[in-house]
C-alpha positions, 0 to 999 in steps of 0.5 A, spaced: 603 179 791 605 180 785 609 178 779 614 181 775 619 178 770 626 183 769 627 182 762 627 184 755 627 177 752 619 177 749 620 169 748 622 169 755 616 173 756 611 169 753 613 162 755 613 165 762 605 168 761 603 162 760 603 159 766 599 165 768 603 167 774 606 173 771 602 179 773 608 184 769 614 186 767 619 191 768 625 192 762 631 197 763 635 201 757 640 195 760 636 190 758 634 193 752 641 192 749 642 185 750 635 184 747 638 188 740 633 191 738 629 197 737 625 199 745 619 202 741 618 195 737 620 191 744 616 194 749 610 194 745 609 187 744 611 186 751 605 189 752 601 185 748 603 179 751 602 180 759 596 184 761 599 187 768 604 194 767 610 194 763 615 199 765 619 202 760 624 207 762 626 214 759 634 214 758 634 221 758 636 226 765 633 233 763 627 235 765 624 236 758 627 230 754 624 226 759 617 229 760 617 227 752 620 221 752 615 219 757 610 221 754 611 217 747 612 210 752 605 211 754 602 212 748 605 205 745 600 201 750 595 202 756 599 199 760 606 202 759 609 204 766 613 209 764 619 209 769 623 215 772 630 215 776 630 218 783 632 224 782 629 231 782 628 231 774 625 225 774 620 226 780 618 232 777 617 228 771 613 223 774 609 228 778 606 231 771 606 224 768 602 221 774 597 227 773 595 226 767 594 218 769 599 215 767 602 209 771 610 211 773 615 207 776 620 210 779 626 207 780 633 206 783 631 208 790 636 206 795 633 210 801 626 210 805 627 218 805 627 217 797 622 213 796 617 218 800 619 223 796 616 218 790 610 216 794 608 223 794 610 225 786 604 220 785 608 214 783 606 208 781 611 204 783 617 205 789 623 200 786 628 199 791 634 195 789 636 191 794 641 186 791 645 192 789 645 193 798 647 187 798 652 188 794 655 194 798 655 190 805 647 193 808 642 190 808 636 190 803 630 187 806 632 192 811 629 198 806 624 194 804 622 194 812 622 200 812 619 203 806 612 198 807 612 200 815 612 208 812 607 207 806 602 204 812 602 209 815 599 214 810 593 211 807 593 217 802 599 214 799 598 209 794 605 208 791 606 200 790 612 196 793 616 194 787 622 189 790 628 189 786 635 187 784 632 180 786 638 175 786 634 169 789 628 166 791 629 168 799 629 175 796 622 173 794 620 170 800 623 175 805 619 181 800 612 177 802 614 177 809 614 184 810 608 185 805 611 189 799 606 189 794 611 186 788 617 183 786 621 183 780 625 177 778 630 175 772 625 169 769 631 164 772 629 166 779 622 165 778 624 158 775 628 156 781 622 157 786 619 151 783 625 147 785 625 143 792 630 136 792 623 133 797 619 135 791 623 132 786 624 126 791 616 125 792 615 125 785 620 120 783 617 115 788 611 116 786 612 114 779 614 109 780 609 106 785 605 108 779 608 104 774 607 097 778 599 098 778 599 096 771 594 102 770 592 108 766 588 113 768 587 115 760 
């Protein structure tokens, strides 16, 4: 499975790199405002800190405005993933992106029917939102379930699983279960994963045990 962080934040981002876990990151016009700078400056040196795709996303809901948009975030850096919202707009953009070589990312999907939709417009990337299901009562994982059984059945399709909307460490958990291919994750979520009290008990024990010996290794 791979590794995504959710977050425009580049010093978040480059501490998170270099522990090597880090396979991508996904950024949304959302999280460019609270970072408050330019996307064009944001975006590219996201890009040179992590060699996975970096999605990037059009703000624009018209056909030919989004196209153009596309067009100049693929451009900053190879491994730009320009990233689309589900809608018939932005499907047609991702057809003609994906065509073209460039990697799309579409986004805001909340149904299995939307995301064959995108498989078949040659997306990239599928992100299904799970915490916002959550949110309104429906099970997320249950979507995820769904859209990974459907794309295994078509080998023709080669649209990646991208979970998002991650809320907690079990999303991640649940997501590697049912075999989807990324998950995307705020850098506190990531940080979580780390965390077991055992872990922390285990540790603290073992210092001490250490500490009677005297000894050094160094």
């Amino acid at each position: 499975m791979k590794f995504f962080i959710d977050t425009a934040e580049v010093a978040e981002i480059r501490e998170l790199a270099e522990t090597g876990l880090v396979d991508g990151v996904t950024t949304n016009p959302s999280l460019i405002a609270k970072s408050g700078r330019k996307i064009l400056d944001v975006i590219a040196e996201i890009c040179d800190l992590v060699p996975g795709p970096v999605s990037a996303e059009v703000a624009a809901s018209d056909f030919e405005t989004m196209l153009a948009e596309g067009r100049k975030l693929a451009a900053l850096r190879p491994n730009v993933a320009v990233k689309v919202p589900l809608t018939p707009a932005g499907l047609k953009v991702c057809k003609s992106l994906s065509d073209q070589g460039t990697l799309v990312n579409v986004t805001l999907c909340f149904s299995a029917n939307q995301a064959i939709l995108a498989a078949k417009a040659g997306a990239a990337f599928i992100s299904p939102f799970v915490g916002r299901l959550d949110d309104i009562g429906q099970d997320g994982m249950d979507l995820i379930a769904q859209i990974v059984e459907i794309y295994g059945n078509y080998p023709a399709f080669t649209t990646e699983v991208l979970v998002a909307s991650v809320r907690h460490p079990m999303h991640v958990t649940d997501a590697a279960r049912l075999g989807a291919h990324v998950v995307t994750m705020p850098p506190k979520v990531l940080k979580q994963m780390y965390d077991h009290v055992l872990t922390d008990k285990g540790l603290a024990a073992f210092t001490a045990d250490w500490a009677k010996t005297g000894q050094s290794i160094l």
